[in-house]
OpenMM code with the backbone's topology and positions (N, CA, C; nanometers):
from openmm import Vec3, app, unit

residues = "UNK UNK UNK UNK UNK UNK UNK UNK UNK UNK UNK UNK UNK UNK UNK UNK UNK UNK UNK UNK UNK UNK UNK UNK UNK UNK UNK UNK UNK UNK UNK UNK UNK UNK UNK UNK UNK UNK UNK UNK UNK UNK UNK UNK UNK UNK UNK UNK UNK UNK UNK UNK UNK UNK UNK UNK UNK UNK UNK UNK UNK UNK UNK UNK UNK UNK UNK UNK UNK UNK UNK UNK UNK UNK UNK UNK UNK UNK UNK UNK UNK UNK UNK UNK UNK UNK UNK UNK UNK UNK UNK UNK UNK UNK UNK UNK UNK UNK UNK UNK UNK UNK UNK UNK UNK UNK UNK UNK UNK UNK UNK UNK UNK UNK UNK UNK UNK UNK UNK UNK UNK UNK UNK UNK UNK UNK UNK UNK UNK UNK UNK UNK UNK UNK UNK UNK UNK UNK UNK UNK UNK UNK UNK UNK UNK UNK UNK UNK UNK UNK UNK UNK UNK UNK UNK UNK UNK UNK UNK UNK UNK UNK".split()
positions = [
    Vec3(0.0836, -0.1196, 0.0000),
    Vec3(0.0000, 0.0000, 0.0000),
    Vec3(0.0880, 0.1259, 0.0000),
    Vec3(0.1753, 0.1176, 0.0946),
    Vec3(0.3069, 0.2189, 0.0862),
    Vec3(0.3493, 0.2539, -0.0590),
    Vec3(0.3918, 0.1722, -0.1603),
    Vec3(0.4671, 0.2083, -0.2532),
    Vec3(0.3673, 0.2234, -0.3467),
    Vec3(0.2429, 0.1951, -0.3493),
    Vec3(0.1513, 0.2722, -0.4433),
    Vec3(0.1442, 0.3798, -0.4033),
    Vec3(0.0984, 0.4103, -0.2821),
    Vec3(0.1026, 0.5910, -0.2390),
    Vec3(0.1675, 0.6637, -0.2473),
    Vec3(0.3227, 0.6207, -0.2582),
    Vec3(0.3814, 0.6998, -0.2921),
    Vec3(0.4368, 0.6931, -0.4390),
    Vec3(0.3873, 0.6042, -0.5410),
    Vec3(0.4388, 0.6007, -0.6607),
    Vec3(0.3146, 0.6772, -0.7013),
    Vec3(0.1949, 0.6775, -0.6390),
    Vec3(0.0879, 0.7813, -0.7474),
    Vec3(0.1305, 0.8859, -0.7114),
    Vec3(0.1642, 0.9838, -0.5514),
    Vec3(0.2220, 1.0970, -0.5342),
    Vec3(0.3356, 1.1445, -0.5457),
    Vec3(0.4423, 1.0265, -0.6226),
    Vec3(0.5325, 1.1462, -0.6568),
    Vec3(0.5332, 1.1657, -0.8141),
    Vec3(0.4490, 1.1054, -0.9295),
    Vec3(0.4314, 1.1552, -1.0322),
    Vec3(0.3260, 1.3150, -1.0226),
    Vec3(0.2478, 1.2982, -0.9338),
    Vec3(0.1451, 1.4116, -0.9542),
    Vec3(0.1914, 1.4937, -0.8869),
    Vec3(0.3018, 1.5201, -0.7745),
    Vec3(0.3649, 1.6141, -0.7279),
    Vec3(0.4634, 1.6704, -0.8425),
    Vec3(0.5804, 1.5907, -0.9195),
    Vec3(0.6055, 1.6142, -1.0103),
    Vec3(0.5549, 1.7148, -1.1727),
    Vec3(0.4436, 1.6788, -1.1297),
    Vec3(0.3403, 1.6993, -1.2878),
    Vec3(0.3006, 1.8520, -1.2134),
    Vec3(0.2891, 1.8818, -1.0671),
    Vec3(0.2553, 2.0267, -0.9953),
    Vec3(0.3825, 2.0722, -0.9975),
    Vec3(0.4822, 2.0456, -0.9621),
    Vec3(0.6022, 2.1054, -0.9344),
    Vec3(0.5974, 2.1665, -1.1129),
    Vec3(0.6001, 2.1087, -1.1912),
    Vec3(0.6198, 2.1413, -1.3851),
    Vec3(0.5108, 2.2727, -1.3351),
    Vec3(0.3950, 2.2489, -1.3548),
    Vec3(0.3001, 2.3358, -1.3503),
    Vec3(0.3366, 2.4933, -1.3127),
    Vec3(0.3832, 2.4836, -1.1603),
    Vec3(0.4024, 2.5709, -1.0627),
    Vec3(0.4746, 2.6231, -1.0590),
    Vec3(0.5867, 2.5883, -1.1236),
    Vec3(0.7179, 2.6953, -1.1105),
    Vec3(0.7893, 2.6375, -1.2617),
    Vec3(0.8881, 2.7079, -1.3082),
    Vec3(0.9255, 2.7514, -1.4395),
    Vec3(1.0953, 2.6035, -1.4197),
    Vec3(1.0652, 2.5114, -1.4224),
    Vec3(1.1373, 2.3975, -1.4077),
    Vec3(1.2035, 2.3190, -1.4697),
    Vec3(1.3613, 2.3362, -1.4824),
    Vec3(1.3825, 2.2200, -1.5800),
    Vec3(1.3737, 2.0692, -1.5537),
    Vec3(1.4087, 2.0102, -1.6924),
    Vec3(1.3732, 1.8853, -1.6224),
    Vec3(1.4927, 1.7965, -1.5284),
    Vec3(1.6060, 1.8541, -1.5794),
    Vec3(1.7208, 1.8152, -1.4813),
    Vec3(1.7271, 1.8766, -1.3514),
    Vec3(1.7075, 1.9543, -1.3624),
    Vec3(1.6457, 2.0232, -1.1617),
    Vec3(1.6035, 1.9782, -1.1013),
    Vec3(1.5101, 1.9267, -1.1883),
    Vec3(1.3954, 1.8143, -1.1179),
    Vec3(1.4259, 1.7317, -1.0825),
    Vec3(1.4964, 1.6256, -1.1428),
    Vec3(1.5708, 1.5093, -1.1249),
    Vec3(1.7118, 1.5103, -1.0137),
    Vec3(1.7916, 1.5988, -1.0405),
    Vec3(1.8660, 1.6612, -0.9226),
    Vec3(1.8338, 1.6262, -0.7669),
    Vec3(1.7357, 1.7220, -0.8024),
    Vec3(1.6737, 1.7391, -0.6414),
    Vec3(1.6001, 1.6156, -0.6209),
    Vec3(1.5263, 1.4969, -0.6918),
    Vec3(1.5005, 1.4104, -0.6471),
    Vec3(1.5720, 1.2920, -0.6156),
    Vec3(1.6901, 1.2957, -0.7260),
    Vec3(1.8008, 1.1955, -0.6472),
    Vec3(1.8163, 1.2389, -0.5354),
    Vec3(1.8417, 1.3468, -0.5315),
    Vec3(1.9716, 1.4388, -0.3468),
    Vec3(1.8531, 1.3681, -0.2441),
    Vec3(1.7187, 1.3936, -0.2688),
    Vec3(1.5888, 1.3470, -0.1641),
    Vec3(1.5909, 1.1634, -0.1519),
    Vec3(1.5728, 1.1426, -0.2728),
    Vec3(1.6411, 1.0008, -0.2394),
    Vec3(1.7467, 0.8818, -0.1796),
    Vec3(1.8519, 0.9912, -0.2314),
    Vec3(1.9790, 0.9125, -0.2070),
    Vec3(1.9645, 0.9500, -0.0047),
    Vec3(1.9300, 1.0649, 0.0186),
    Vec3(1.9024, 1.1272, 0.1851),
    Vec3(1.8574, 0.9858, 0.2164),
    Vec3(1.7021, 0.9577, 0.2017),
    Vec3(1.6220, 0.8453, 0.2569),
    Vec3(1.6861, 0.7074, 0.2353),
    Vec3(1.7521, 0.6858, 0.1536),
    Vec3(1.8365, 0.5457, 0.1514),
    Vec3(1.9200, 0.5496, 0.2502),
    Vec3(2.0233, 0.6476, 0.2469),
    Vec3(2.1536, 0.6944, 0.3738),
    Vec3(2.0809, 0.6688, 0.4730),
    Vec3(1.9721, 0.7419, 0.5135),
    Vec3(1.9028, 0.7263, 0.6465),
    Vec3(1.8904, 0.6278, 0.6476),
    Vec3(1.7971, 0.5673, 0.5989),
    Vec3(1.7447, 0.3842, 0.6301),
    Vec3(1.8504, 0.3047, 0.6544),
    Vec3(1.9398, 0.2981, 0.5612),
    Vec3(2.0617, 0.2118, 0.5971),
    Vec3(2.1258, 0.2628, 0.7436),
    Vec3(2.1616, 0.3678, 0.7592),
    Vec3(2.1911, 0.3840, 0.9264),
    Vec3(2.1227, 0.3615, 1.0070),
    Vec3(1.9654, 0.3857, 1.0250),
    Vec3(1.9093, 0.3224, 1.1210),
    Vec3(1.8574, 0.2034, 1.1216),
    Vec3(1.8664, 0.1229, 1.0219),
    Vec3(1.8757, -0.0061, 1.0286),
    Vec3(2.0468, -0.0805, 1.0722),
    Vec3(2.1089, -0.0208, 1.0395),
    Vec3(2.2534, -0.0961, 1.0845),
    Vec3(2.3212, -0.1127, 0.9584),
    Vec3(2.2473, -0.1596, 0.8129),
    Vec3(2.3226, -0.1911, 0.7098),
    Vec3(2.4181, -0.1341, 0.6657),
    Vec3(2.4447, 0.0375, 0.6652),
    Vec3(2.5585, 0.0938, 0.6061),
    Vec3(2.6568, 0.0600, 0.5666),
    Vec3(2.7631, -0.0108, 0.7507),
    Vec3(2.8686, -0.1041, 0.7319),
    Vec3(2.8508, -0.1940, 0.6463),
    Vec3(2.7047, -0.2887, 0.7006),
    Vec3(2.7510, -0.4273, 0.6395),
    Vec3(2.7293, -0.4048, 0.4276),
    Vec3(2.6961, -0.2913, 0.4044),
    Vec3(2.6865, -0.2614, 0.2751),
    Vec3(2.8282, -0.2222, 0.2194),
    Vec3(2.8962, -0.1351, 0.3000),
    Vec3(3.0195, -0.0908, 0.2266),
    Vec3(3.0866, -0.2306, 0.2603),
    Vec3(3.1057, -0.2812, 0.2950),
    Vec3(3.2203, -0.4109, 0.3436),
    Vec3(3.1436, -0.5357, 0.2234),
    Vec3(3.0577, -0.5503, 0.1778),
    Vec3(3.0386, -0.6323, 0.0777),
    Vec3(3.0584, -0.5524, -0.0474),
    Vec3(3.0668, -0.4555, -0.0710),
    Vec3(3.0945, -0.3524, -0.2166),
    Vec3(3.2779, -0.4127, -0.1820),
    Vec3(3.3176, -0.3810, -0.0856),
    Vec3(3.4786, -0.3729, -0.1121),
    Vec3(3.4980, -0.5274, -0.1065),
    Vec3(3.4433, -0.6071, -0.0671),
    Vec3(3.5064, -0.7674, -0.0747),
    Vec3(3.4579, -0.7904, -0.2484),
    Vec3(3.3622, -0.7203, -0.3177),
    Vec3(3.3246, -0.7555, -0.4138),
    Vec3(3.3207, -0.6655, -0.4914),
    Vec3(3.4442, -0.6991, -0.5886),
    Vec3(3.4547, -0.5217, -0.7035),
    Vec3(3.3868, -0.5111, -0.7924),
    Vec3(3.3610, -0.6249, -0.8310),
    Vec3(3.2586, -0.6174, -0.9637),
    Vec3(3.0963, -0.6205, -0.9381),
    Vec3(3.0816, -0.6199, -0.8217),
    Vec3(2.9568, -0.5274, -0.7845),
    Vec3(2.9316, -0.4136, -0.8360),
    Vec3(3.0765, -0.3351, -0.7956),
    Vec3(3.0555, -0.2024, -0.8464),
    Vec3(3.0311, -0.1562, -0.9554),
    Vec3(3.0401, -0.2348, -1.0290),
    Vec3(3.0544, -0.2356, -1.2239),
    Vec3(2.8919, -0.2201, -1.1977),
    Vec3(2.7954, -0.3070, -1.1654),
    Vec3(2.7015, -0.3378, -1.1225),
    Vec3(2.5820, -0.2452, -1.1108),
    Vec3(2.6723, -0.1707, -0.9763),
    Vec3(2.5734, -0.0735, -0.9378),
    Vec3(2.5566, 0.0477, -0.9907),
    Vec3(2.6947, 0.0725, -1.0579),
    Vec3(2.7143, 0.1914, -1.1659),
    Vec3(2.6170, 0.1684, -1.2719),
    Vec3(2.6146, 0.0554, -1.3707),
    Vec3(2.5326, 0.0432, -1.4660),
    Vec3(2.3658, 0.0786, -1.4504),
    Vec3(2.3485, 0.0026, -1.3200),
    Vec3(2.1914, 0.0084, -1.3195),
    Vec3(2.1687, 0.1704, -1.2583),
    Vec3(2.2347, 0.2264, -1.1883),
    Vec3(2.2183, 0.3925, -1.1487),
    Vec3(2.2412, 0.4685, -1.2975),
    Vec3(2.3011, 0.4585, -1.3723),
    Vec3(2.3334, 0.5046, -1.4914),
    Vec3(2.1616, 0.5019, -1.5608),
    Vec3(2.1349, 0.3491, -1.5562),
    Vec3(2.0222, 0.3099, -1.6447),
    Vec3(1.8726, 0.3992, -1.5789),
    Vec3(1.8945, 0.4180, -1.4593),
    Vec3(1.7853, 0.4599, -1.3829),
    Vec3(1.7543, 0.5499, -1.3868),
    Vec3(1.8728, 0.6738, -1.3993),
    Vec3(1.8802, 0.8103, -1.4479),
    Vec3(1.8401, 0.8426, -1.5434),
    Vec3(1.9096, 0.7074, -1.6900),
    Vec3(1.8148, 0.7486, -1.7856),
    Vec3(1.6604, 0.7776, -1.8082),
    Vec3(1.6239, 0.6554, -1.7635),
    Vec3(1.4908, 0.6422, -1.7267),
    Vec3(1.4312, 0.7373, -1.6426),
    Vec3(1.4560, 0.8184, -1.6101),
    Vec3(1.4386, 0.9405, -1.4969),
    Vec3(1.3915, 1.0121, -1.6368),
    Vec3(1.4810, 1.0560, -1.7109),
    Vec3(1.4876, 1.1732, -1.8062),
    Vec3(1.3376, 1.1414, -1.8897),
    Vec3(1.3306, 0.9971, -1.9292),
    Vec3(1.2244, 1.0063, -1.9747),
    Vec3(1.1200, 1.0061, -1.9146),
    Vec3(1.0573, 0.9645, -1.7712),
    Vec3(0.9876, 1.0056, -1.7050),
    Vec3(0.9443, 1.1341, -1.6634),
    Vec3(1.0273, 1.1902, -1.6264),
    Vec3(1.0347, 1.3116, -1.6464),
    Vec3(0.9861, 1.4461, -1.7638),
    Vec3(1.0036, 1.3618, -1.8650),
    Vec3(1.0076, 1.4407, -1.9785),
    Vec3(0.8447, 1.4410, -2.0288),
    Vec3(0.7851, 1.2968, -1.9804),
    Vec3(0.6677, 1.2226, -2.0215),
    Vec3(0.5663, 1.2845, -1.9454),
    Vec3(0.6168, 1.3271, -1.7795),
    Vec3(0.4757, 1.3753, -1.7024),
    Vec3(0.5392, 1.5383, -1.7296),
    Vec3(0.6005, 1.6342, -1.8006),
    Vec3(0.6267, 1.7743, -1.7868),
    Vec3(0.5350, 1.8061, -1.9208),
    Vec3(0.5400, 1.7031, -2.0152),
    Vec3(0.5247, 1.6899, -2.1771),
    Vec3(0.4124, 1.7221, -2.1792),
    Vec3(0.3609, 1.6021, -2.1068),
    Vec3(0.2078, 1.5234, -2.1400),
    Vec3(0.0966, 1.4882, -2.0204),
    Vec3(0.2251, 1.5526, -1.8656),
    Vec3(0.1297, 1.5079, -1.7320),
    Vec3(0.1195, 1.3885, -1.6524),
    Vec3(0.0815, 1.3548, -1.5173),
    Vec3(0.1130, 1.2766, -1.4444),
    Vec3(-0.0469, 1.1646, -1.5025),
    Vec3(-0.1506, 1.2043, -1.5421),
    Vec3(-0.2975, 1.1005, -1.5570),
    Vec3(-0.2057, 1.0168, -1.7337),
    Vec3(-0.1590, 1.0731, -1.7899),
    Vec3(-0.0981, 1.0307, -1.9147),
    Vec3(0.0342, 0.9335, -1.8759),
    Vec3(0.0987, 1.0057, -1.7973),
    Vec3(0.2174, 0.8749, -1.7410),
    Vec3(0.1865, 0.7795, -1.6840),
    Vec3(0.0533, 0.7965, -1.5750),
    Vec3(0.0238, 0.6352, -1.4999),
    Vec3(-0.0581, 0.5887, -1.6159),
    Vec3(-0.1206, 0.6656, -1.7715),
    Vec3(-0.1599, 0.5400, -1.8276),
    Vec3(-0.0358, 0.4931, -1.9020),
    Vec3(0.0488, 0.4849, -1.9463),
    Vec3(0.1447, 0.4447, -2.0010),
    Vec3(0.2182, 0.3381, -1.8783),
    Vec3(0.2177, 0.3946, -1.7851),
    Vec3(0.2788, 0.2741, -1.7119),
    Vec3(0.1739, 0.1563, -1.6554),
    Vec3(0.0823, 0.2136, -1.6612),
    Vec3(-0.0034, 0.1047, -1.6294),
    Vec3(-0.0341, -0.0181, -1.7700),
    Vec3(-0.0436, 0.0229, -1.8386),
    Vec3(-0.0475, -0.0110, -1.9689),
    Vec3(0.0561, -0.0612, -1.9933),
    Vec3(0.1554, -0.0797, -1.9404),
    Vec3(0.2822, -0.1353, -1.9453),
    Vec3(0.2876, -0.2590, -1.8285),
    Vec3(0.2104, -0.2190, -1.7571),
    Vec3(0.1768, -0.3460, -1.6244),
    Vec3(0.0996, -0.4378, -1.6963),
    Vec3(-0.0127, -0.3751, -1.7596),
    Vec3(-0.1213, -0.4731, -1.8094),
    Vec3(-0.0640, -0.5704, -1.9199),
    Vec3(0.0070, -0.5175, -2.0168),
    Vec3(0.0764, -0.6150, -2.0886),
    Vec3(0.1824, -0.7069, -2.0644),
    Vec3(0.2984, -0.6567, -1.9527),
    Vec3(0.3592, -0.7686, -1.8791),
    Vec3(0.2505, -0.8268, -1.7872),
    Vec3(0.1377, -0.8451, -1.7310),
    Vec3(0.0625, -0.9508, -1.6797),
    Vec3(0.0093, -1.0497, -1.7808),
    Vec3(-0.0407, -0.9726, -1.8847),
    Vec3(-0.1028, -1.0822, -2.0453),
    Vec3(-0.0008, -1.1390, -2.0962),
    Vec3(0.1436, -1.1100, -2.1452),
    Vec3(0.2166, -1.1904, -2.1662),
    Vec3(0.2912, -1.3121, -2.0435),
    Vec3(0.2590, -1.2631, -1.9502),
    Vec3(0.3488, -1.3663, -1.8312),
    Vec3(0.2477, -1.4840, -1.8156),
    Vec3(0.1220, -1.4422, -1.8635),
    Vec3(-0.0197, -1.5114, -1.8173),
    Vec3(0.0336, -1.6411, -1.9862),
    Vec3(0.0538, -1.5676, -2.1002),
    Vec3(0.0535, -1.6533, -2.1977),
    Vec3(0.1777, -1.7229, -2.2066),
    Vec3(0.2613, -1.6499, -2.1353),
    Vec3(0.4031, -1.7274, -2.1834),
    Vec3(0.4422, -1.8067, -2.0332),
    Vec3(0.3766, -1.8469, -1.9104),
    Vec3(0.3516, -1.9385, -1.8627),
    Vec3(0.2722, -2.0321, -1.8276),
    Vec3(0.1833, -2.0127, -1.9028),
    Vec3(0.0449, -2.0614, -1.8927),
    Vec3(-0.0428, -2.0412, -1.7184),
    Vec3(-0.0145, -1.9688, -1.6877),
    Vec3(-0.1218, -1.9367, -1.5920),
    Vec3(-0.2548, -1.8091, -1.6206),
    Vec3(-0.3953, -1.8895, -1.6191),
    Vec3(-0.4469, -1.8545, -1.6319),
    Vec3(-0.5045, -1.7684, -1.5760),
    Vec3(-0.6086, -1.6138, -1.5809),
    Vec3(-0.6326, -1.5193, -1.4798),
    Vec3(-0.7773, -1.6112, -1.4209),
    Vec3(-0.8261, -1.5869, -1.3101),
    Vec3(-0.9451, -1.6285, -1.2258),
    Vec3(-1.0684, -1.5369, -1.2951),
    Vec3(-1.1745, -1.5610, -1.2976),
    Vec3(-1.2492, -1.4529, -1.3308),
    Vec3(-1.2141, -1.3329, -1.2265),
    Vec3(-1.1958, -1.3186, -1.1047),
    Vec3(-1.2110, -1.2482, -1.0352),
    Vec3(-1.0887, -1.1694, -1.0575),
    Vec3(-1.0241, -1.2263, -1.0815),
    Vec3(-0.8790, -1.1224, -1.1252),
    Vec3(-0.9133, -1.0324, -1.2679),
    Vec3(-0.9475, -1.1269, -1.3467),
    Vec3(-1.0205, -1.0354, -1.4775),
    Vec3(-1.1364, -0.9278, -1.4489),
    Vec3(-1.2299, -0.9528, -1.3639),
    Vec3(-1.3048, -0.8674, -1.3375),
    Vec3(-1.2350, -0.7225, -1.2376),
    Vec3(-1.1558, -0.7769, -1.2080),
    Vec3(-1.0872, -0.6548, -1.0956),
    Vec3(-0.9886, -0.5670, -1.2378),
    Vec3(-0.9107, -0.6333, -1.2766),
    Vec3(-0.8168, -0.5470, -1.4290),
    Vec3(-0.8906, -0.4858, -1.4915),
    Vec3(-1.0781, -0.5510, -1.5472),
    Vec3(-1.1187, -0.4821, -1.6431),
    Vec3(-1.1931, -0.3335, -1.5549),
    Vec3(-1.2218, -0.3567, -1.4064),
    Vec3(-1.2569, -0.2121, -1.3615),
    Vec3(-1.1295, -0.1133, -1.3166),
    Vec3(-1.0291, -0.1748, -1.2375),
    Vec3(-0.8880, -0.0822, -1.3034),
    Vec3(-0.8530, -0.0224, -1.4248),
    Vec3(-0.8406, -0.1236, -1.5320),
    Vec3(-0.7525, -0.0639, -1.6229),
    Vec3(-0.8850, 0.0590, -1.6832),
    Vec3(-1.0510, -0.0202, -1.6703),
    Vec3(-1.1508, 0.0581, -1.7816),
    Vec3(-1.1678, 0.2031, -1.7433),
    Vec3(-1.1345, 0.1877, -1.5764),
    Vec3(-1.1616, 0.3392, -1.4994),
    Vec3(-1.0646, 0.3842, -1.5368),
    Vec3(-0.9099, 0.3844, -1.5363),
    Vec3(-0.8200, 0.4735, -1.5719),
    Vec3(-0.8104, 0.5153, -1.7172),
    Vec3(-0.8784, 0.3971, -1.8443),
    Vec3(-0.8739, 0.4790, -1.9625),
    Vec3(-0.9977, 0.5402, -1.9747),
    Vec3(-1.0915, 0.5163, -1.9154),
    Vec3(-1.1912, 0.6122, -1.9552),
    Vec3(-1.1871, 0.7786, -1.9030),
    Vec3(-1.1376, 0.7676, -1.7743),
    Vec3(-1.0971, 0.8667, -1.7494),
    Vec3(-0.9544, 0.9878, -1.8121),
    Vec3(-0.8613, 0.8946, -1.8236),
    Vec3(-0.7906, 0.9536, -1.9864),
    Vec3(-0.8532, 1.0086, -2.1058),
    Vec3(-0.9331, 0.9221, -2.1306),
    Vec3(-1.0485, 0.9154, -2.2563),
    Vec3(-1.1177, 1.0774, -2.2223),
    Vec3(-1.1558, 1.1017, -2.1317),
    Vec3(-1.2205, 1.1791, -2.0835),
    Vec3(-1.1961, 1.2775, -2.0759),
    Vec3(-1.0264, 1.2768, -2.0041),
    Vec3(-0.9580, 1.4563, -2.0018),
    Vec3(-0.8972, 1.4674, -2.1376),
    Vec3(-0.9048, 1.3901, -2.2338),
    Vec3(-0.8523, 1.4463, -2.3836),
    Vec3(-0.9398, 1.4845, -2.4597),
    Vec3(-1.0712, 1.4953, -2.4250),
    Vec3(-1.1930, 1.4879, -2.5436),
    Vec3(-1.1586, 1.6935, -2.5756),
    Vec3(-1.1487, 1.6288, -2.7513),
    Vec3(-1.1125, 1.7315, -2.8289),
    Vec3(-1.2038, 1.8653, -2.7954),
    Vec3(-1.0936, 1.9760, -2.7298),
    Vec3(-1.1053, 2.1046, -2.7537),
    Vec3(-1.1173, 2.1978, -2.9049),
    Vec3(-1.1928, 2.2576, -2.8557),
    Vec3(-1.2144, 2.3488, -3.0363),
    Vec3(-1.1001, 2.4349, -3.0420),
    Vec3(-1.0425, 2.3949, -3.2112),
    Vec3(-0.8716, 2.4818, -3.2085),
    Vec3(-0.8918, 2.6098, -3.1788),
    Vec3(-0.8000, 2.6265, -3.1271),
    Vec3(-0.7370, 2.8114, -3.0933),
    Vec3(-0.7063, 2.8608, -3.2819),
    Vec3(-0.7939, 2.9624, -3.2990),
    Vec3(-0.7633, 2.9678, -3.4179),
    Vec3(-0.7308, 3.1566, -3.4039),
    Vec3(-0.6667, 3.2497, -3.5157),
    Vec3(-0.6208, 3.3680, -3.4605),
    Vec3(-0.6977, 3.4466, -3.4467),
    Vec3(-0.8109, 3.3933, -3.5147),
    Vec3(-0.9785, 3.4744, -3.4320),
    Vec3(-0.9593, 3.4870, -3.2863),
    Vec3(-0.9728, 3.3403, -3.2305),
    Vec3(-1.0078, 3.3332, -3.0998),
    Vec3(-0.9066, 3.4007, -3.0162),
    Vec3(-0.7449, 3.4153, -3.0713),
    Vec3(-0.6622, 3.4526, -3.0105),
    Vec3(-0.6750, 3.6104, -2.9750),
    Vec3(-0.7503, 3.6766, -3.0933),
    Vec3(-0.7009, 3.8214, -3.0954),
    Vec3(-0.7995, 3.8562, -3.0180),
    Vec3(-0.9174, 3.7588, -3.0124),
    Vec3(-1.0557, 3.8228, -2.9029),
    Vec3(-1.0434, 3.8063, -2.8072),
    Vec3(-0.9708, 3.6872, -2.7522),
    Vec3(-0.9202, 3.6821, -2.6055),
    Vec3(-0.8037, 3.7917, -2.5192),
    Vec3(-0.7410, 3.7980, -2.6851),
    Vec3(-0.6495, 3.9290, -2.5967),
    Vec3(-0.7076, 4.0949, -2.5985),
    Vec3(-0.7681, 4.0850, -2.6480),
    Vec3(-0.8587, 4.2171, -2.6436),
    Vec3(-0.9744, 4.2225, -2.5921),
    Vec3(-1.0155, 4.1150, -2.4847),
    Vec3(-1.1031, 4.1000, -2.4180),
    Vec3(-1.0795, 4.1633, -2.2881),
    Vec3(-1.1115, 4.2020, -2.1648),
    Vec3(-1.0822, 4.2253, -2.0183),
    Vec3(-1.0429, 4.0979, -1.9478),
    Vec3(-0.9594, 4.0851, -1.8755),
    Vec3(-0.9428, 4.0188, -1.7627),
    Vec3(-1.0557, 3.9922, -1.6952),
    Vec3(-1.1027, 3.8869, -1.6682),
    Vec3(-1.2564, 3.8433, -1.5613),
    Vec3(-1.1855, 3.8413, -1.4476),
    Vec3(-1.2936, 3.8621, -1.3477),
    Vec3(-1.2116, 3.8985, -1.1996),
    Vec3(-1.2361, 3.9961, -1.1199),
    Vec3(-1.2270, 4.0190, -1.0249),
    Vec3(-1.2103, 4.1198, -0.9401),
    Vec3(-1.1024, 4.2374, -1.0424),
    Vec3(-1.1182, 4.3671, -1.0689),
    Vec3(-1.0701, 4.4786, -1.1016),
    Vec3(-0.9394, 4.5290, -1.0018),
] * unit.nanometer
topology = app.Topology()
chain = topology.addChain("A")
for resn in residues:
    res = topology.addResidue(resn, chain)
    for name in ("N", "CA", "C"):
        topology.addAtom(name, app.Element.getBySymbol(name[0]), res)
């Protein structure tokens, strides 16, 4: 329950942070490693692991090859995440990743032969149907901005309090 709560709130904090202030996307990412890498440091000290983490990195060098690659790979993957909820928004990134869940479950289902229960099918088809319909929903075509509409809007008043 933990890591859904916080995997839906830190795309939509993300997708506000874009919104809210004038942000690049490496800033972004910056500051969320520095917040990350904090909460790992912590955990590992108050759990005890720190030591027993650095003392298996140094008995084992080619770990390090290891851990470089997949931090490398993760970053990448940052950029495009990143790029995907600033682009296009945080309701557009969980459908893409969800949609990315749903098809590694249909292929793992076909390429080991385990079959879904009805009840598992009935639970995916009100997950996945609520999140695209609701996608479905915040894209339904706006009428174009055409330079009519532009020049009347800017020569219109501000609505509002004066």
């Amino acid at each position: 329950m933990g890591y859904l709560g916080f995997d839906g709130f830190t795309s939509t904090f993300q997708d506000k942070l874009f919104k809210g202030y004038d942000m690049e996307i490496h800033t972004q990412i910056f500051y969320t490693t520095v917040c990350s890498c904090l909460l790992s440091f912590t955990g590992m000290i108050m759990q005890g692991n720190l030591l027993m983490a650095i003392d298996f990195v140094s008995r084992h060098h080619d770990c390090f090859f290891d851990i470089a690659l997949l931090s490398t790979v993760a970053t990448a993957s940052q950029f495009f995440i990143s790029y995907t909820i600033r682009t296009f928004g945080a309701l557009t990134f969980a459908t893409i990743m969800t949609t990315r869940q749903l098809l590694s479950i249909l292929l793992s289902c076909l390429w080991f032969g385990h079959p879904l229960s009805w009840e598992q099918c009935v639970g995916a088809v009100i997950v996945f149907g609520a999140l695209y319909a609701r996608s479905f929903l915040n894209t339904k075509k706006k009428p174009p901005l055409t330079l009519e509409n532009t020049e009347n809007r800017a020569s219109s008043p501000p609505k509002g309090n004066p």
